[in-house]
C-alpha positions as CSV (number, residue, x, y, z in Angstrom):
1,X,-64.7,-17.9,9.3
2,X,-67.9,-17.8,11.8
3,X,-71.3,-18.5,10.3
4,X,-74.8,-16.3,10.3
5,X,-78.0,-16.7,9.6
6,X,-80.6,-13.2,9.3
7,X,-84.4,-14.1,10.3
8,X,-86.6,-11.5,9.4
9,X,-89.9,-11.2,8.0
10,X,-89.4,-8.2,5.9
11,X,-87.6,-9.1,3.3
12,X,-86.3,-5.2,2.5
13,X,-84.2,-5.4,5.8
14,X,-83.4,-9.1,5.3
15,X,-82.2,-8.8,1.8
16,X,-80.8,-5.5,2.9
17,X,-78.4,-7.4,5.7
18,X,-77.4,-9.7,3.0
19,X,-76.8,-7.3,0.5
20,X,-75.0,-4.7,2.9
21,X,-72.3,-6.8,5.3
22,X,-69.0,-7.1,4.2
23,X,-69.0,-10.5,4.8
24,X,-65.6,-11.7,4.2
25,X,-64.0,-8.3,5.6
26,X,-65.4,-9.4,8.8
27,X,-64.1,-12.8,9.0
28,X,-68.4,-14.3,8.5
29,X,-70.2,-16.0,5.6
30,X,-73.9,-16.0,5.7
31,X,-75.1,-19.6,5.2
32,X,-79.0,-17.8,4.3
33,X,-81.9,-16.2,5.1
34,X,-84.7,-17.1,6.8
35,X,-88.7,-15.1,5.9
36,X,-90.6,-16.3,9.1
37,X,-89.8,-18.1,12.3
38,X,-90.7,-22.0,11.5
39,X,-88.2,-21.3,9.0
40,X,-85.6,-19.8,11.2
41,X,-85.7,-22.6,13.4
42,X,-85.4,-25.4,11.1
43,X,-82.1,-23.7,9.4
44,X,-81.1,-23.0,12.8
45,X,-81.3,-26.9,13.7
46,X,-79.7,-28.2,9.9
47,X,-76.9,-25.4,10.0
48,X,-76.4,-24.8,13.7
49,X,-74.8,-20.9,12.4
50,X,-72.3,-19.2,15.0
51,X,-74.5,-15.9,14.8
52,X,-77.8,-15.7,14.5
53,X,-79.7,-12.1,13.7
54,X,-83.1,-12.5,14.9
55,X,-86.0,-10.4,14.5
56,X,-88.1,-10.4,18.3
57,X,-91.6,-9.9,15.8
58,X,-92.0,-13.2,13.3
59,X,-95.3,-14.7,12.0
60,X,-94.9,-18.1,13.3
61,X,-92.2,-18.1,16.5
62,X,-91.2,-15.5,17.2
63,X,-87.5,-14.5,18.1
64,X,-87.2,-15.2,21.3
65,X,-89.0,-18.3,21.1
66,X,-86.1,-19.3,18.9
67,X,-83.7,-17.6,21.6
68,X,-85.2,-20.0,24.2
69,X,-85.3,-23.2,22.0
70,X,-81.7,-22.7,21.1
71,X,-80.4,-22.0,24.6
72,X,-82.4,-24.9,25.8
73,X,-80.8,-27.2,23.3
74,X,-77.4,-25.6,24.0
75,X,-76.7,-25.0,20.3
76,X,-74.4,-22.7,21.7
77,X,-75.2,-19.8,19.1
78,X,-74.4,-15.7,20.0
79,X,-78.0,-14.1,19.1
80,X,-78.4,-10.4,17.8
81,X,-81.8,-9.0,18.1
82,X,-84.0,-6.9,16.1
83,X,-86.3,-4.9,17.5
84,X,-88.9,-1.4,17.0
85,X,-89.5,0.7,20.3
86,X,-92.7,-1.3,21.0
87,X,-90.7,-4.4,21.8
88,X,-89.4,-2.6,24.7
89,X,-91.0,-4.5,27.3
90,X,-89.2,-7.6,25.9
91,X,-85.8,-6.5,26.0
92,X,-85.1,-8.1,29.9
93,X,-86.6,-11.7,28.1
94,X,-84.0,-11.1,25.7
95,X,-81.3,-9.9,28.4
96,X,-82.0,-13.7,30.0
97,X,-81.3,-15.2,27.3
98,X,-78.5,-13.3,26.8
99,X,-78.2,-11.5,23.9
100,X,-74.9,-10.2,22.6
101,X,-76.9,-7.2,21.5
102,X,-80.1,-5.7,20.3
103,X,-80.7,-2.9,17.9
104,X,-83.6,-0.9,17.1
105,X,-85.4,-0.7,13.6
106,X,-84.3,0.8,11.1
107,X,-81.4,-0.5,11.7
108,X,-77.9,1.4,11.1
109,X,-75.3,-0.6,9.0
110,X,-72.6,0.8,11.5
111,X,-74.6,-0.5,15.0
112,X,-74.8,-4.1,12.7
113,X,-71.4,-4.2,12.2
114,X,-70.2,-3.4,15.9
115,X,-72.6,-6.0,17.1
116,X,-71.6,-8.7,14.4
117,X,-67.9,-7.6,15.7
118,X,-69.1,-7.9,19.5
119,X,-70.9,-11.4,18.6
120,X,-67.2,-12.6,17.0
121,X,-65.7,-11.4,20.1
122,X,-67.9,-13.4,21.9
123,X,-67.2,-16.6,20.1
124,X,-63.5,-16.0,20.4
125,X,-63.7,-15.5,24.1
126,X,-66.0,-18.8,24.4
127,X,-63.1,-20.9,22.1
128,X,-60.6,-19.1,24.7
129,X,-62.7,-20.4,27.6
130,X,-63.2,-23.8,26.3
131,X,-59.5,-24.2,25.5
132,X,-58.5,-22.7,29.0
133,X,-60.9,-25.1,30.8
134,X,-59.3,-27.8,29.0
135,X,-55.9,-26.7,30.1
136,X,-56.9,-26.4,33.7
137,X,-58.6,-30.0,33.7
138,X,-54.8,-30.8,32.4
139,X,-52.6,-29.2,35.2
140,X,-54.9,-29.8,37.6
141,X,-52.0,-31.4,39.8
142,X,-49.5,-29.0,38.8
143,X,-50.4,-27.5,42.1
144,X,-52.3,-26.2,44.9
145,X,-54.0,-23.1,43.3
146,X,-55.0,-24.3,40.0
147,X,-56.8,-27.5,42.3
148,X,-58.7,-25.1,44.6
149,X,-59.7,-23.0,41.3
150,X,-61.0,-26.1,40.1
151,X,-62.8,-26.8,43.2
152,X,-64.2,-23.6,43.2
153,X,-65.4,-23.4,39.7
154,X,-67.4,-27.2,40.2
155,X,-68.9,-25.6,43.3
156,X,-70.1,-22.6,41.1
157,X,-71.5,-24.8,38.5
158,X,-73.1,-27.0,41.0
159,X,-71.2,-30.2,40.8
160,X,-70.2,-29.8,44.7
161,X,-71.9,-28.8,48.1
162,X,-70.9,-26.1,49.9
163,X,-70.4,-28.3,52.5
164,X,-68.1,-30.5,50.6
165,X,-66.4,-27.9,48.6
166,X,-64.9,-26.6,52.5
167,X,-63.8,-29.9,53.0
168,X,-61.8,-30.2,50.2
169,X,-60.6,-26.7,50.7
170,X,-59.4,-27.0,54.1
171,X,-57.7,-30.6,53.0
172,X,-55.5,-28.0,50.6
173,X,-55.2,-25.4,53.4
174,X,-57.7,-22.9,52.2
175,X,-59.8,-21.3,55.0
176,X,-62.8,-19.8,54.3
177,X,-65.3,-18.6,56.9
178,X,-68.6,-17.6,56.1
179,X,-70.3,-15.0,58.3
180,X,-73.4,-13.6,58.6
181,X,-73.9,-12.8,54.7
182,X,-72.7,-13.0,51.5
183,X,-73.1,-11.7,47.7
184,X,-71.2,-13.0,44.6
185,X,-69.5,-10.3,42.5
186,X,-68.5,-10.9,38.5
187,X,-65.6,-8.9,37.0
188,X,-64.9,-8.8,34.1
189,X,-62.1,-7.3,31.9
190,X,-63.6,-5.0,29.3
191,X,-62.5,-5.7,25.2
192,X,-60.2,-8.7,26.3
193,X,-59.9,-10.0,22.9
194,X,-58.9,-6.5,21.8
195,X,-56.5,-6.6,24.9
196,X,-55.1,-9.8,24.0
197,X,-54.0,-9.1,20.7
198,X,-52.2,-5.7,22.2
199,X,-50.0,-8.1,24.9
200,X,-47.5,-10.7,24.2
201,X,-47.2,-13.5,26.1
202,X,-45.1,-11.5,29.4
203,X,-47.4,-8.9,29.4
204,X,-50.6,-10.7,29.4
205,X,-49.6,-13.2,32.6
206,X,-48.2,-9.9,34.3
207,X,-51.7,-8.2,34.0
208,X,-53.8,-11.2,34.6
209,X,-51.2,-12.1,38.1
210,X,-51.6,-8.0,39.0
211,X,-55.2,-7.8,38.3
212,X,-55.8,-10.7,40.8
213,X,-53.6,-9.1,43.2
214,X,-55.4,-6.2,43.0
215,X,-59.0,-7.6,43.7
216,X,-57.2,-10.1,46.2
217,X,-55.9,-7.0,48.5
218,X,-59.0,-5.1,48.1
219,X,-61.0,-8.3,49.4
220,X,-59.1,-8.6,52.3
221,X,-59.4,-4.9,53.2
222,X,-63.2,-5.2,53.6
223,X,-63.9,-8.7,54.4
224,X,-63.7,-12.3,53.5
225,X,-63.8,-14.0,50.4
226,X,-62.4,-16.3,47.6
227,X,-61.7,-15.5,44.2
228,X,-61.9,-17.6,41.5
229,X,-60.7,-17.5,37.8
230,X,-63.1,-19.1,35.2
231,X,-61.3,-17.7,32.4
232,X,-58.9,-15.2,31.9
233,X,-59.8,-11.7,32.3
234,X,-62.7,-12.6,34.3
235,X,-63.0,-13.2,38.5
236,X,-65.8,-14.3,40.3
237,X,-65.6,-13.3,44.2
238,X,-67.5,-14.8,47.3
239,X,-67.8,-12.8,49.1
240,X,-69.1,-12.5,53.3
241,X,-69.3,-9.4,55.8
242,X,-70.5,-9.2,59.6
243,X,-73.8,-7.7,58.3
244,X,-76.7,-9.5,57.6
245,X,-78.8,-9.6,54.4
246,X,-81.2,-7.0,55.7
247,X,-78.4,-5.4,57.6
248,X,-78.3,-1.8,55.4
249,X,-74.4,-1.4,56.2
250,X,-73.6,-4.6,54.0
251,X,-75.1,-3.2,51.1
252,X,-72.1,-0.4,51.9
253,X,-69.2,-3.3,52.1
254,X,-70.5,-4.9,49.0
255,X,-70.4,-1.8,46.9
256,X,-67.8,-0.9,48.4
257,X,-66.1,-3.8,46.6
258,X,-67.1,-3.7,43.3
259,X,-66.5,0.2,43.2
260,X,-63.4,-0.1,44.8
261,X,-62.2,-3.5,42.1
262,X,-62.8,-0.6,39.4
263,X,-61.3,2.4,40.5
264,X,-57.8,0.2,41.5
265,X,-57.7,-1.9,38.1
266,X,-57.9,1.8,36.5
267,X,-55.6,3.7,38.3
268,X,-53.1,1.1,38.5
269,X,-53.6,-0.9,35.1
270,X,-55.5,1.2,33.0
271,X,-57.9,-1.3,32.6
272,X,-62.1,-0.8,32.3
273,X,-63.6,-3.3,34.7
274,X,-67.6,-4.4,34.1
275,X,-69.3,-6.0,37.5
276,X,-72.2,-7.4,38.0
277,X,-73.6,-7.6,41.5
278,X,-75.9,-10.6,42.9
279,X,-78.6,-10.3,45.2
280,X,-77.3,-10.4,49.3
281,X,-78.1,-14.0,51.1
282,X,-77.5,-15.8,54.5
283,X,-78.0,-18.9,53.1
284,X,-74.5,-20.7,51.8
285,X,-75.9,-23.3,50.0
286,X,-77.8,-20.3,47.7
287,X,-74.2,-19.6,46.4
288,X,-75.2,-21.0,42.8
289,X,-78.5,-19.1,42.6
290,X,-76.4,-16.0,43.4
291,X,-74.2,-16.6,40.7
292,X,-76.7,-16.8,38.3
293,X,-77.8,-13.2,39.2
294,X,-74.4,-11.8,39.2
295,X,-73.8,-13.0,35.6
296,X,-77.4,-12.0,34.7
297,X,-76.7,-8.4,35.9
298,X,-72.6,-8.7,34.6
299,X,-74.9,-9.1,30.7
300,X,-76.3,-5.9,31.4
301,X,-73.4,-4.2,30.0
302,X,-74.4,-5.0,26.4
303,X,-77.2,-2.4,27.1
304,X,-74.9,0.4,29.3
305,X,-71.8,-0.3,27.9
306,X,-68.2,-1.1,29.4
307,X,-66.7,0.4,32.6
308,X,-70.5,-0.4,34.6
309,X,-71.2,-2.2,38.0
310,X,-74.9,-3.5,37.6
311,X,-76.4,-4.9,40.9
312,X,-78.9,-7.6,40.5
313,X,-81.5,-5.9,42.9
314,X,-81.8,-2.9,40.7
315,X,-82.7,-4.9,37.4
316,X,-84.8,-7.6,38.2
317,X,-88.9,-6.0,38.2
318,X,-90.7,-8.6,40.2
319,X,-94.5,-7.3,39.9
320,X,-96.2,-6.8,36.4
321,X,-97.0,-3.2,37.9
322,X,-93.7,-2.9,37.8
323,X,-93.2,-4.0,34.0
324,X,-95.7,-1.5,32.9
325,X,-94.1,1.6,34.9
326,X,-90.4,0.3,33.2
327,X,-92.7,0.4,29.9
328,X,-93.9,4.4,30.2
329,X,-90.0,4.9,30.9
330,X,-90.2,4.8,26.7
331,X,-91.8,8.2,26.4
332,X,-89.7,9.8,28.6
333,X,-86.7,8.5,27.0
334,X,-88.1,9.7,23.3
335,X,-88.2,13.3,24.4
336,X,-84.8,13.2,26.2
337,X,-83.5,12.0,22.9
338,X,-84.6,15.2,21.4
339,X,-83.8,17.5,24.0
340,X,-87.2,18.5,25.3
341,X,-87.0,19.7,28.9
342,X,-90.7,21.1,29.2
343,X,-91.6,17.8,28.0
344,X,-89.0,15.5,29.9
345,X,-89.9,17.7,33.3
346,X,-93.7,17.2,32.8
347,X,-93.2,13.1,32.4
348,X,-90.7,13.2,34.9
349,X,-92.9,14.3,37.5
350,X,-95.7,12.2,36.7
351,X,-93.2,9.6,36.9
352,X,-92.1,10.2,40.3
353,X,-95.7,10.6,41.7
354,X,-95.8,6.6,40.7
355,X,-92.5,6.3,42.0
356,X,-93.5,7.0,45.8
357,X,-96.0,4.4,45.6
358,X,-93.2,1.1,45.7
359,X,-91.1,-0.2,48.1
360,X,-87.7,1.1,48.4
361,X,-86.5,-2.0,46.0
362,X,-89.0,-1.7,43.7
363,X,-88.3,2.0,43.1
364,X,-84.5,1.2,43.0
365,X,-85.1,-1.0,40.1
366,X,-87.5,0.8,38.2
367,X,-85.6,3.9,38.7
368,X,-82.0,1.6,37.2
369,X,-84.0,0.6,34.2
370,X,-84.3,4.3,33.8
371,X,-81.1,5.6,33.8
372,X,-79.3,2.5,32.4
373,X,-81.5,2.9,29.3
374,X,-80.7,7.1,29.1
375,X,-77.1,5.7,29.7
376,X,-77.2,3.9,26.8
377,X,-78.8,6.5,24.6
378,X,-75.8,8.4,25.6
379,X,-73.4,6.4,25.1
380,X,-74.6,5.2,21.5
381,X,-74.4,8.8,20.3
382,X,-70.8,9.1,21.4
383,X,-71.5,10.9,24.2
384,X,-67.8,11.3,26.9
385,X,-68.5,9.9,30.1
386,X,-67.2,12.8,32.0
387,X,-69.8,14.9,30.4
388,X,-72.0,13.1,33.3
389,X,-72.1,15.5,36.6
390,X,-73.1,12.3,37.8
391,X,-70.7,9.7,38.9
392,X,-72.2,5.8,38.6
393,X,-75.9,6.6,39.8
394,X,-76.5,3.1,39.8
395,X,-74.2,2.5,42.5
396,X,-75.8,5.7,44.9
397,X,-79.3,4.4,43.7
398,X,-78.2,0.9,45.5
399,X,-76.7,2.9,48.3
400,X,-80.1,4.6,49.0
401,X,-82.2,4.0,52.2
402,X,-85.6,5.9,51.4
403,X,-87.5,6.8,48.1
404,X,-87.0,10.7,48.6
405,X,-82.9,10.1,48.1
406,X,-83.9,7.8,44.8
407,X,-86.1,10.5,43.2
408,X,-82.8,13.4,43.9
409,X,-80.5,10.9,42.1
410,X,-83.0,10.5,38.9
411,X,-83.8,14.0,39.0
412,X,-80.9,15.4,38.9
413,X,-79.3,12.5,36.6
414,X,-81.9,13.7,34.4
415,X,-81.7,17.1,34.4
416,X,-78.4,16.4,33.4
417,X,-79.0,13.9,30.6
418,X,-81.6,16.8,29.3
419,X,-78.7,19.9,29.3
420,X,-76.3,17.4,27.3
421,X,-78.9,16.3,24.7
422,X,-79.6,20.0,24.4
423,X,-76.1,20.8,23.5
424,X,-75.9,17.9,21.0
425,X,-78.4,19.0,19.5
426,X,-77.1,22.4,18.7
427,X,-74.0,21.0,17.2
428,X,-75.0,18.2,15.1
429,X,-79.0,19.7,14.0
430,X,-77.8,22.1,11.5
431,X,-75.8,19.3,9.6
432,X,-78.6,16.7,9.9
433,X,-81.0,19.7,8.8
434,X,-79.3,20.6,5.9
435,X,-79.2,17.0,4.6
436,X,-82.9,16.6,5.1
437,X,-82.9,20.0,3.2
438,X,-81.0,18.9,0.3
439,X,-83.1,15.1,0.0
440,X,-86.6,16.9,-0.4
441,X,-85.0,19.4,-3.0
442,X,-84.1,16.6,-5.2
443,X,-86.6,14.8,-4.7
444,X,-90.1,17.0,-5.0
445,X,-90.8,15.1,-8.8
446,X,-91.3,12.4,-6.8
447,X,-94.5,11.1,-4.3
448,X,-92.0,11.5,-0.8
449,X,-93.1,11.8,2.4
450,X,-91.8,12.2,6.1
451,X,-91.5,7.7,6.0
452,X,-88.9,8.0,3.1
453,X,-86.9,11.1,4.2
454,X,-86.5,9.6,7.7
455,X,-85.3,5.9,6.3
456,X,-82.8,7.9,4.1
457,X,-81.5,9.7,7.5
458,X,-81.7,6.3,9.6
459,X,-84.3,8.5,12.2
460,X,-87.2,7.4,13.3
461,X,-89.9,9.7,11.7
462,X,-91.3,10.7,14.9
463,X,-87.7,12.4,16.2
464,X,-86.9,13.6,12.7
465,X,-90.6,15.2,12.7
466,X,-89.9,17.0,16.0
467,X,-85.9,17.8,15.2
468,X,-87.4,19.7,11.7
469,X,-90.0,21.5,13.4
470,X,-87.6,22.7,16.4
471,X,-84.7,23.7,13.5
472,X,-87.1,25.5,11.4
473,X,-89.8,26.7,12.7
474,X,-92.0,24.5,9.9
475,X,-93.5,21.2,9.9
476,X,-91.6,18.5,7.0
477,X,-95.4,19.1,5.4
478,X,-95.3,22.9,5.4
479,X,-91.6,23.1,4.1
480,X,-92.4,21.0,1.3
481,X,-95.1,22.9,-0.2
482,X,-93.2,25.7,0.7
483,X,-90.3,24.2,-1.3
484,X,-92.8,22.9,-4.1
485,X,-94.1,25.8,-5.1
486,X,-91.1,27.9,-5.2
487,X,-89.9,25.7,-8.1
488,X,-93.3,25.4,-9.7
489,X,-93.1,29.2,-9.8
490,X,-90.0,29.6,-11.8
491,X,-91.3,26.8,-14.1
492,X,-94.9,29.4,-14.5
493,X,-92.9,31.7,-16.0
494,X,-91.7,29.9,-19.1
495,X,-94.7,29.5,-21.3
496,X,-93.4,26.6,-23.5
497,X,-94.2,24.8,-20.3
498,X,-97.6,23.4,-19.5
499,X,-99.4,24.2,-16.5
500,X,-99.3,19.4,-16.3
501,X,-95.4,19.3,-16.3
502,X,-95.2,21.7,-14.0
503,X,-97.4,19.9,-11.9
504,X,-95.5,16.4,-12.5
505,X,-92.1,18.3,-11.7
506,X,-92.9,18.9,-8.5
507,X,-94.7,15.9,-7.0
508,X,-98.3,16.5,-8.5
509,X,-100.0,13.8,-10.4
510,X,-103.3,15.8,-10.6
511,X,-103.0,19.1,-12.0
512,X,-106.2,19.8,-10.6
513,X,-105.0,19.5,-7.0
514,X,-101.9,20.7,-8.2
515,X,-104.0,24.5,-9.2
516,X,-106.0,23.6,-5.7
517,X,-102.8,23.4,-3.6
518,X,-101.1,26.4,-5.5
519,X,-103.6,28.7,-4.4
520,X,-104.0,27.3,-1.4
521,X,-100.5,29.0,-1.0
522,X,-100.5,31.9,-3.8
523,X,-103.6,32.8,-3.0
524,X,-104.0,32.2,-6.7
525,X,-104.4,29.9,-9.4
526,X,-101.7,29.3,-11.5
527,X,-103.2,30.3,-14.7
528,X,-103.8,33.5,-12.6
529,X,-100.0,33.8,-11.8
530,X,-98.3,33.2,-15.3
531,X,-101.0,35.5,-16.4
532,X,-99.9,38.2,-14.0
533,X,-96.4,37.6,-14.2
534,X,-95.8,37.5,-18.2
């Protein structure tokens, strides 16, 4: 059983977590709640929890000043964020401190569970790690591969030079030769826990040996490199070209690479392949730093999704002007959700006249954070992947050489994200319509408004607002009265009924403003219409 611990300062969604999970069924126990940040942190440091479900917005610290106290003490916990669409800003704070997920407020009991699930993963694969580590240390003279591995791995956590780590490789007869650049590439097997409860024991070493084979023989093909196994279902590759780093043509190899890693472990394996992408540097003795990045970017699939090559360059905004054009990506975003294409074309634009402003990597990255976030929008609403006309955009924008082919890419990725929001919306509005339909008819005794109807739909109100208004030509306001006053007139025309429970049976506390908001809409009072009518 894996602990968790829910911070939160409202106590409807803490209790509401608490209340909701099915703990057990999930193999968790909650050991508490926490009502502010101090407090948080003090459970955090008595109970030391597995899983921890943050809020980003505390009095006190806030969440990821917890985040950063906890992976600064290496308490070693998987971290689930809450957050509202302001906090949007914050998300690549909470990328670096690597999240297993975020989710947006209100939060749906279904997205809580898959990221509980993901967080479990997580702690599995970390167990897995630790126990294969320990194994490795074990065998280490078994024989010449596992030893360079191991080698390898020290080097990549810093505990050797490059200079030393060739020295020791070339005592085991392992030639490396570094030319005029390199990059370090993560892959990583998608679902592996899933994957290895599906294998037996033949099956998994066949696809572990194969999948190295694979990324072996594709290395070779378009350059030099090593490849090294921290854990299984994961390889990290160094790899070098002719090019230099400002070379444009070894931006080519490199992608080349990663694209080429996923296409082969697909077509000949059937397995999804995530990759994350470092920067491109001369310098050997960088190696580390470029690791860092490549597992920085790899953690950017918790946002996409599996089956994604993230390059480090694309994701990493390095001006504060920057920050605040990857900020106004939110509105944009809000009215693709919906469908909106007079909207998302006018933003667009405006968009793309800041867009021509940056450098050619500052426009790349702003431009990623775009489309990864539309990605994931996509992909949380179930959305097929070959519904995209098109194919990995991230990878052309890293391909691009001027701003002009950047701005075709978004364009077009959005015009595309538009038309298949626009058809989801015709198949799933009528259904979501009818619901919100059916809430405000039993509900007009009662003081509702659009807050409540929205929470019961798990929309925010703003969306729901817009989605009403598009499916019925009426504002939630307008249909309401509308709906309110049909009732109260069939309750007019009994006369055992007083003109004050007709009133209260359709939301009116006042009968006065009851009689001013009837003829408001009758044109009449409704004295005057029981009058007429009887």
């Amino acid at each position: 059983m894996i602990s968790v611990l829910v911070a939160d300062d409202e106590i409807n969604i803490r209790e509401g977590i608490q209340k909701s999970i099915p703990w057990t069924e999930l193999g968790l126990y909650s050991v508490g709640t926490a009502k502010n940040g101090d407090v948080a942190w003090s459970q955090i440091k008595n109970l030391q929890p597995e899983i921890v479900i943050l809020d980003i917005n505390m009095p006190g610290m806030n969440g990821l000043d917890i985040a950063e106290h906890i992976r600064n003490e290496n308490l070693g916990s998987q971290i689930i964020f809450l957050t509202g669409y302001d906090d949007f800003p914050k998300l690549k704070k909470a990328i670096e401190l690597k999240a297993t997920d975020y989710l947006l407020k209100p939060v749906v009991l279904k997205d809580l569970h898959n990221a509980l699930e993901k967080a479990k993963n997580q702690i599995k694969e970390i167990r897995s790690t630790q126990e294969y580590i320990k194994n490795i240390k074990g065998k280490l003279k078994e024989n010449s591969e596992i030893t360079t591995n191991k080698i390898l791995i020290d080097f990549l956590y810093q505990q050797r030079s490059y200079t030393e780590t060739i020295e020791k490789l070339l005592d085991l007869n392992v030639h490396f030769q570094m030319r005029k650049s390199f990059t370090v590439i993560c892959a990583e097997m998608d679902e592996f826990e899933f994957l290895l409860e599906k294998w037996n024991i033949k099956d998994r070493n066949l696809y572990i040996f194969a999948y190295r084979k694979i990324v072996q023989e594709i290395l070779e093909l378009f350059g030099d490199g090593l490849i090294i196994s921290e854990y299984p279902g994961k390889l990290t590759l160094i790899v070098s070209c002719e090019y230099s780093a400002t070379d444009p043509r070894s931006i080519y190899v490199y992608a080349n690479i990663s694209e080429e890693v996923q296409k082969k472990c697909a077509k000949f394996l059937g397995l999804s392949i995530s990759i994350g992408v470092s920067n491109i540097r001369e310098n050997p003795e960088e190696i580390h730093e470029s690791y860092q990045e490549a597992i920085f970017a790899l953690n950017y699939k918790s946002i996409v999704g599996p089956k994604s090559i993230h390059y480090y360059q694309l994701i990493h905004p390095s001006s504060d002007s920057m920050i605040k054009t990857i900020g106004k990506e939110l509105f944009l975003l809000n009215e693709l959700k919906v469908g909106n294409e007079g909207m998302v074309k006018e933003i667009l634009n405006k968009f793309i006249i800041e867009l021509k402003k940056y450098k050619i990597n500052e426009a790349k990255i702003i431009s990623s954070q775009l489309l990864i976030f539309a990605i994931r929008i996509i992909s949380n609403k179930g959305i097929e992947e070959k519904k995209l006309k098109i194919a990995d955009p991230l990878s052309k924008i890293y391909r691009a050489e001027t701003n002009s082919q950047i701005i075709d890419i978004v364009t077009n990725c959005m015009s595309n994200f538009t038309d298949i929001f626009k058809q989801q919306e015709k198949i799933k509005n009528p259904k979501i319509i009818e619901e919100a339909k059916k809430w405000i008819k039993n509900h007009l005794s009662e003081d509702i408004n659009l807050n409540s109807l929205a929470s019961h739909l798990h929309m925010s109100p703003n969306y729901l607002s817009s989605l009403f208004k598009q499916a019925t030509g009426e504002t939630y306001i307008e249909y309401t009265t509308k709906s309110r006053m049909k009732v109260a007139k069939k309750l007019l025309l009994d006369p055992e009924v007083k003109i004050s429970s007709v009133a209260r049976q359709v939301g009116f506390n006042d009968s006065n403003y009851f009689s001013i908001a009837f003829k408001k809409s009758e044109g009449m009072t409704p004295t005057q219409y029981r009058a007429r009518y009887l």
